[in-house]
N, C-alpha and C positions, 0 to 999 in steps of 0.2 A: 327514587324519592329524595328530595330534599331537606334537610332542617337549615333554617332560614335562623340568625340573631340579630342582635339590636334591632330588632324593628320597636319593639316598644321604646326605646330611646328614641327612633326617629320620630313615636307619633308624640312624644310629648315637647320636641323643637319640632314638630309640624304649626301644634296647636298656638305653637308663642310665635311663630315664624310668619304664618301666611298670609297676615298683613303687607311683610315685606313683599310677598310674592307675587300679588294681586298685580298682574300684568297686563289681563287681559280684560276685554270690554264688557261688561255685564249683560248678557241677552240671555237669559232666565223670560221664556212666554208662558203662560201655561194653554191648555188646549182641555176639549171633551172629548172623548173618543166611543162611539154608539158603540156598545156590546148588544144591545137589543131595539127593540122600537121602544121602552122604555127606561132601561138602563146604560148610564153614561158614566166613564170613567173618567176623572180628571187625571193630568200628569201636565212636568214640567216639561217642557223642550229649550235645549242649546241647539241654537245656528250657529255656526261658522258665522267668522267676522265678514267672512266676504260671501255668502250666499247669495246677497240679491243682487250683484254682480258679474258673477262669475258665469252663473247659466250649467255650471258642472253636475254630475254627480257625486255625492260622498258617503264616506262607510256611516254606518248608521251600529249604534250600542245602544239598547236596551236595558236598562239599570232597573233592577228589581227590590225592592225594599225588604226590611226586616217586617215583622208581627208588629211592632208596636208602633211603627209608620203609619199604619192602614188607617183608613177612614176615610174623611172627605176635606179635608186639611190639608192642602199642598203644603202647607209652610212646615210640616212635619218631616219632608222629605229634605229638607235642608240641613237638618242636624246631621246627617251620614253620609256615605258613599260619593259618587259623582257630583249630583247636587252639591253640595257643602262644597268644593273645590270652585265648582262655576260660579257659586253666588260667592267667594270669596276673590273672584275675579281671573280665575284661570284660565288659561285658555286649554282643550281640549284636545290635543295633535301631539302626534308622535314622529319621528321617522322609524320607517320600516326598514328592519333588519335585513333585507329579506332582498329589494329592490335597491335601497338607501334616499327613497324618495319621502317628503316629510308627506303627511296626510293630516287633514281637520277631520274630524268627527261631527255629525248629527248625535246628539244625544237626549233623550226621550226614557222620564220617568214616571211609567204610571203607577196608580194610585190604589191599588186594590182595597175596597170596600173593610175586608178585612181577611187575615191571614194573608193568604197569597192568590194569586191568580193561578187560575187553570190551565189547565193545555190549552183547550180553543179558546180561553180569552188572550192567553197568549200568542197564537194563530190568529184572531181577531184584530188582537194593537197590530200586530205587521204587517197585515193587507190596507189596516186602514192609512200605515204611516206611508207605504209604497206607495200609495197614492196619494196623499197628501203634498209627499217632500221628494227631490228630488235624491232618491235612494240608488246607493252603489249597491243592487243585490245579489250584488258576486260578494259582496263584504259587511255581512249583516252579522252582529255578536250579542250575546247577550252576557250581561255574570248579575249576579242577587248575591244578597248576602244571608244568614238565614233561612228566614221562611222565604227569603228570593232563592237563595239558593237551591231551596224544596222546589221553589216553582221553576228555575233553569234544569233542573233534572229530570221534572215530571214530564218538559215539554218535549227533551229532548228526547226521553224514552217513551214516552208516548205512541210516536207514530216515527217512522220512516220519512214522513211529507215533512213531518214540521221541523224533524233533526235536518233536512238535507237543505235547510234554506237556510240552515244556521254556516257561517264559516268557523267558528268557534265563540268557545264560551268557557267562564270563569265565573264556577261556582264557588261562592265561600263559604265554609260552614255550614254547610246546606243539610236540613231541618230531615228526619226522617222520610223517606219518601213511602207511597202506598204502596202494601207488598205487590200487587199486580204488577208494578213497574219495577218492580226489582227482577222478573224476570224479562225484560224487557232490553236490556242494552245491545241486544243483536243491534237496532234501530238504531243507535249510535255508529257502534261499527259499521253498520253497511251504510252509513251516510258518508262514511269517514269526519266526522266532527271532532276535531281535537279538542280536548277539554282541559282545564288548568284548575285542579281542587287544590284549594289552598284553605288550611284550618289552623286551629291554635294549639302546643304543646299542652294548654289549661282547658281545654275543654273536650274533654276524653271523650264523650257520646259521639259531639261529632265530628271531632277526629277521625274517630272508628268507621263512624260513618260514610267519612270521603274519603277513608282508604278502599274500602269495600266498593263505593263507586267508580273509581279508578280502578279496581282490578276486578270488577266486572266488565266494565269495557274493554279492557288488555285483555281479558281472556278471548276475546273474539278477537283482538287484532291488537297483539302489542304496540307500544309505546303512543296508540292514541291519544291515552291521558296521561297527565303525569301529575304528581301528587307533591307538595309542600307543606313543609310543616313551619309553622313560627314556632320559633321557642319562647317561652314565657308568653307568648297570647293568648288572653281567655276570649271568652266569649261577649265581646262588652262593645268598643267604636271600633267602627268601620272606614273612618278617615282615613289613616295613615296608608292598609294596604290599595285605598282607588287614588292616593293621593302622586300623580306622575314622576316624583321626586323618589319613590320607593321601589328597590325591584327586589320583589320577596323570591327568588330565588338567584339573586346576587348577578346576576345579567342583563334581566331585562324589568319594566313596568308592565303592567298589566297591557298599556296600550299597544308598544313594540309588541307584545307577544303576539296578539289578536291580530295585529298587521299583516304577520308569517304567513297568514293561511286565508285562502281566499279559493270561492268557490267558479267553477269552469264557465 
């Protein structure tokens, strides 16, 4: 386990900074995504700058929203997480640890109605993006924050199917889960899905919460997940920890991390 400081120093020269930082091209599209013959999810999508060029494929992340995101407002999805970063002109690429080769990100923020999204609608947005965008899905991740986070947990203990298409995932602060999937994290482990819970010293529920999530999964297969603590973070913005400039366990960014692990 880690405990992680100054990160709230870093979000408050995040918030005065990222003006300067705005580097990168603004392509924020938004999109409909069918969950049913009558119901449609909106969300934002980032391409890569060089998409309609290139003919490649690329890792794809899944950004999940907190509760008071939901609705039918994309521009709500701007105040937090990945979003906020893109539409302040960032570009979304890391290099990987791992290889040392740099990678762009697809990234894709739907819009849950309200709360969060379910397993299958979560299983839903990713067969629909698979075939939508040209998807690396040996390198598909998701992380939420919150009631994302509730929904990155539910999906992955869900089922076996939906964990093993995942290459990892970083849930943050992620919201009580339903007890049926609390006994459920075999389906992580046997997927091998590495997970990155990262919570706040100020926010004891779910703190508690993503420790228990993390050492229910180790119990099936150590060091799968591994567990960070911020100190001094409540439960409040989401910036600073998706913001590429930050790596809450003093190594890496969320991006580098997810890069690590990629599926056969």
């Amino acid at each position: 386990m880690n405990t992680s400081k100054n990160i709230l120093l870093i979000f408050f020269m995040s918030s005065m900074l990222a003006p300067l930082f705005a580097t990168g091209q603004r392509h924020l599209d938004s999109i409909r995504i069918p969950l049913t013959q009558r119901t449609k999810l909106g969300a934002l999508v980032y391409l890569p700058d060089d998409y309609q060029q290139s003919g490649k494929k690329y890792p794809l992340i899944v950004c999940l929203h907190g509760k008071s995101k939901s609705g039918n407002d994309l521009q709500r999805l701007l105040i937090d997480g990945i979003p906020y970063w893109i539409n302040n002109g960032l570009k979304i690429q890391a290099r990987n640890p791992a290889d040392g080769k740099m990678y762009k990100f697809i990234v894709v923020a739907p819009q849950a109605p309200s709360w969060g999204l379910k397993p299958s609608e979560v299983e839903t947005v990713l067969n629909d993006l698979e075939k939508r965008y040209r998807v690396d899905r040996s390198r598909i991740y998701l992380t939420g924050y919150s009631a994302g986070g509730w929904a990155v947990v539910m999906a992955l203990t869900e089922s076996a199917a939906i964990a093993g298409r995942i290459a990892a995932a970083v849930p943050m602060s992620p919201s009580a889960i339903d007890k049926k999937n609390l006994g459920q994290f075999g389906n992580v482990a046997r997927s091998n899905t590495h997970c990155w819970y990262i919570a706040g010293s100020r926010e004891a529920r779910f703190m508690e919460d993503a420790r228990r999530y993390a050492d229910s999964t180790n119990r099936y297969k150590p060091n799968l997940a591994k567990m960070t603590i911020i100190d001094g973070f409540a439960h409040h913005s989401w910036r600073t920890l998706y913001d590429p400039r930050t790596k809450p366990d003093g190594v890496h960014n969320i991006y580098e991390w997810m890069l690590q692990y990629q599926r056969d």
